[in-house]
N, C-alpha and C positions, 0 to 999 in steps of 0.2 A: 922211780923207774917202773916199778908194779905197775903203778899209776896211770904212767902212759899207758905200757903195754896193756891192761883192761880195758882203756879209753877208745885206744887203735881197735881195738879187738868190738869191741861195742858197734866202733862207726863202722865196721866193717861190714859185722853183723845185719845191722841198718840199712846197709845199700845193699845188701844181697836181698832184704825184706820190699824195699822196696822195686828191685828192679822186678824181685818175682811177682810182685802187686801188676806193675806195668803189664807183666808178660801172660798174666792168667787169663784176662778174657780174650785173647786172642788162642789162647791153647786151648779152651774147651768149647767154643760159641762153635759152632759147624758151620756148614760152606752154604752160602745161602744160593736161592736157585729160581730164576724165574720162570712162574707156569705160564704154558701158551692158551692164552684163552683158545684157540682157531681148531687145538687138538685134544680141549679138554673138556669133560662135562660134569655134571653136576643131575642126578634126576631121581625122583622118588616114582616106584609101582606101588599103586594102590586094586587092591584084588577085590573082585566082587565075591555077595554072597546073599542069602537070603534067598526063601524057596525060589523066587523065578530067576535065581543067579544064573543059572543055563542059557537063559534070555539075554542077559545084560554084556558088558564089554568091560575086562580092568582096563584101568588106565596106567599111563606112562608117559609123568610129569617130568618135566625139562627146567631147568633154570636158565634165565638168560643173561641176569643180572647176579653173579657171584664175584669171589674174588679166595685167592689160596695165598699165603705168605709160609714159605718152607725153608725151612732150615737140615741140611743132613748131610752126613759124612760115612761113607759106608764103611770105612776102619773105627768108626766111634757112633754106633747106629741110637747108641743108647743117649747120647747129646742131641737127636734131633726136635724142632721146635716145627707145629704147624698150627696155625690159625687160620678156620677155614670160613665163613657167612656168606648168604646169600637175602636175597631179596625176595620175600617169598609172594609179593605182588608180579613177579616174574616169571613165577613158575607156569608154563603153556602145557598143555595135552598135547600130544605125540601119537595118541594110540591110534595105527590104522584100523580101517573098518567105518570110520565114525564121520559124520560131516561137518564141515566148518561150524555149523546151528550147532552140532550136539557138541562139540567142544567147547565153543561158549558159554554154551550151559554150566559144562561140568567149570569150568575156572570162574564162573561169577560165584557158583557155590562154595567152591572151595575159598575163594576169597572171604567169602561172605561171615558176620559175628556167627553163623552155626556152625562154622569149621574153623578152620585156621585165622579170622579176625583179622584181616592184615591192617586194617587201620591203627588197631591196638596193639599189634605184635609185627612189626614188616619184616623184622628179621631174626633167623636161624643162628646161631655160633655155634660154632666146636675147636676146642681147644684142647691140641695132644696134650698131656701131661707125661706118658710113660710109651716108648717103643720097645717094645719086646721079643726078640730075633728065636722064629719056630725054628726055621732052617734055612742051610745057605745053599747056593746051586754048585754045580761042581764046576762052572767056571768065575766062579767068584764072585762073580759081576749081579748078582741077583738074590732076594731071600724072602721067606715067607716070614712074615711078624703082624701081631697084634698091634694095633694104636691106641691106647687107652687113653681118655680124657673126658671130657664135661659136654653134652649137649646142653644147648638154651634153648628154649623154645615154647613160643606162645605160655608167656609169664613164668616157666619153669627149668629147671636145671636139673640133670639128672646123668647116672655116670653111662657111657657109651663106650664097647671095644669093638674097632673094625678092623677085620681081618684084611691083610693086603699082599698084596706081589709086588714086588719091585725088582727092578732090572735099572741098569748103568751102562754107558759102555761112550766114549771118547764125550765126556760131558755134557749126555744128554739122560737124563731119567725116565721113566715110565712108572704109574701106580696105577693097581685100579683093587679096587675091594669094594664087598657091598655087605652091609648089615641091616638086619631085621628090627624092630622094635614094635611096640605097642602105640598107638595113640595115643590111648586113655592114660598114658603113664606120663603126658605130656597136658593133661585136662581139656583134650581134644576129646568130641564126641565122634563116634564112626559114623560118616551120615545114613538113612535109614528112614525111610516114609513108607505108606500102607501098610502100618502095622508089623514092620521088620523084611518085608515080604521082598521089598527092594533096597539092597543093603551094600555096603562094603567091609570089610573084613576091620577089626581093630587094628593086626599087622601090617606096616606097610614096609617095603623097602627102600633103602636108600643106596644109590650104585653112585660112586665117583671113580673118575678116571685124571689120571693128570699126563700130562706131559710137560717135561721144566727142561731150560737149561742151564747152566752153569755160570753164574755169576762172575766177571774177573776179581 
């Protein structure tokens, strides 16, 4: 009788193991959300510098060619999953002031093996690893957090935290955050001719915005 009753007690055991196995990734994976290309962007400032920077014009790079896959649940913020890349033979100049010629200009360069390589490197990744809740809004619906995770870019990988705002409200989300970084820390040179004299800064920024909605 023992016998049984251990036996019973075993297989019990076993299907509660297993029902929890069934029941786990649907309890921690977050609500997944689809961004609206039409309301969302993707764009890096790059700043001039170098004595006649007075002269010259920053720029403000646009991607046209990206794509976001987000995962996030605002009662479990710390489960969210984002994989973000773009195509960075896409990225166009924006910056008023400048003529269609001088825009061309600036995107053959930047394309080109002295800058960003795009033959060799076309594309950018970043991969949240960690969401980290600053604070929340007094109506719930919204919070300030760090996104930490891994830049790729032109041959290299390096860690990235973008600070963001995010807001909710009947299924629809908003983000927008923008972070600083280095070129040279990506083995990007800052371009730079006559002698430094016409330059752009090593820093550049990178600003996204998304708009998602909510997946059934």
């Amino acid at each position: 009788m023992r016998l049984g009753h251990a036996q019973d007690g075993a297989g019990r055991q076993a299907g509660l193991l297993l029902l929890l196995l069934a029941l786990w990734p649907a309890a921690v994976q977050a609500a997944a959300w689809r961004v609206d290309p039409a309301h969302s962007s993707l764009g890096v400032r790059v700043f001039r510098a170098g004595a006649f920077a007075s002269q010259l014009h920053d720029h403000h790079l646009v991607a046209d060619r990206w794509s976001a896959a987000l995962r996030f649940d605002p009662q479990a913020p710390a489960e969210a999953t984002l994989q973000l890349s773009a195509q960075l033979d896409s990225l166009h100049d924006v910056e008023p002031g400048l003529s269609d010629e001088d825009h061309q200009k600036v995107e053959q360069e930047m394309r080109s093996p002295r800058v960003l390589d795009v033959q060799r490197f076309p594309e950018a990744r970043f991969a949240l690893q960690h969401l980290l809740v600053q604070s929340r809004g007094a109506d719930r619906q919204g919070m300030r957090a760090t996104l930490t995770g891994w830049l790729e870019l032109h041959g290299h990988r390096a860690p990235l935290s973008l600070p963001v705002d995010l807001h909710w409200d009947a299924g629809h989300l908003r983000a927008q955050g923008a972070v600083t970084f280095k070129q040279s820390a990506f083995g990007i040179k800052p371009y730079k001719k006559l002698l430094g004299t016409v330059a752009v800064r090593d820093e550049v920024q990178v600003e996204v915005q998304l708009a998602a909605t909510a997946l059934p």
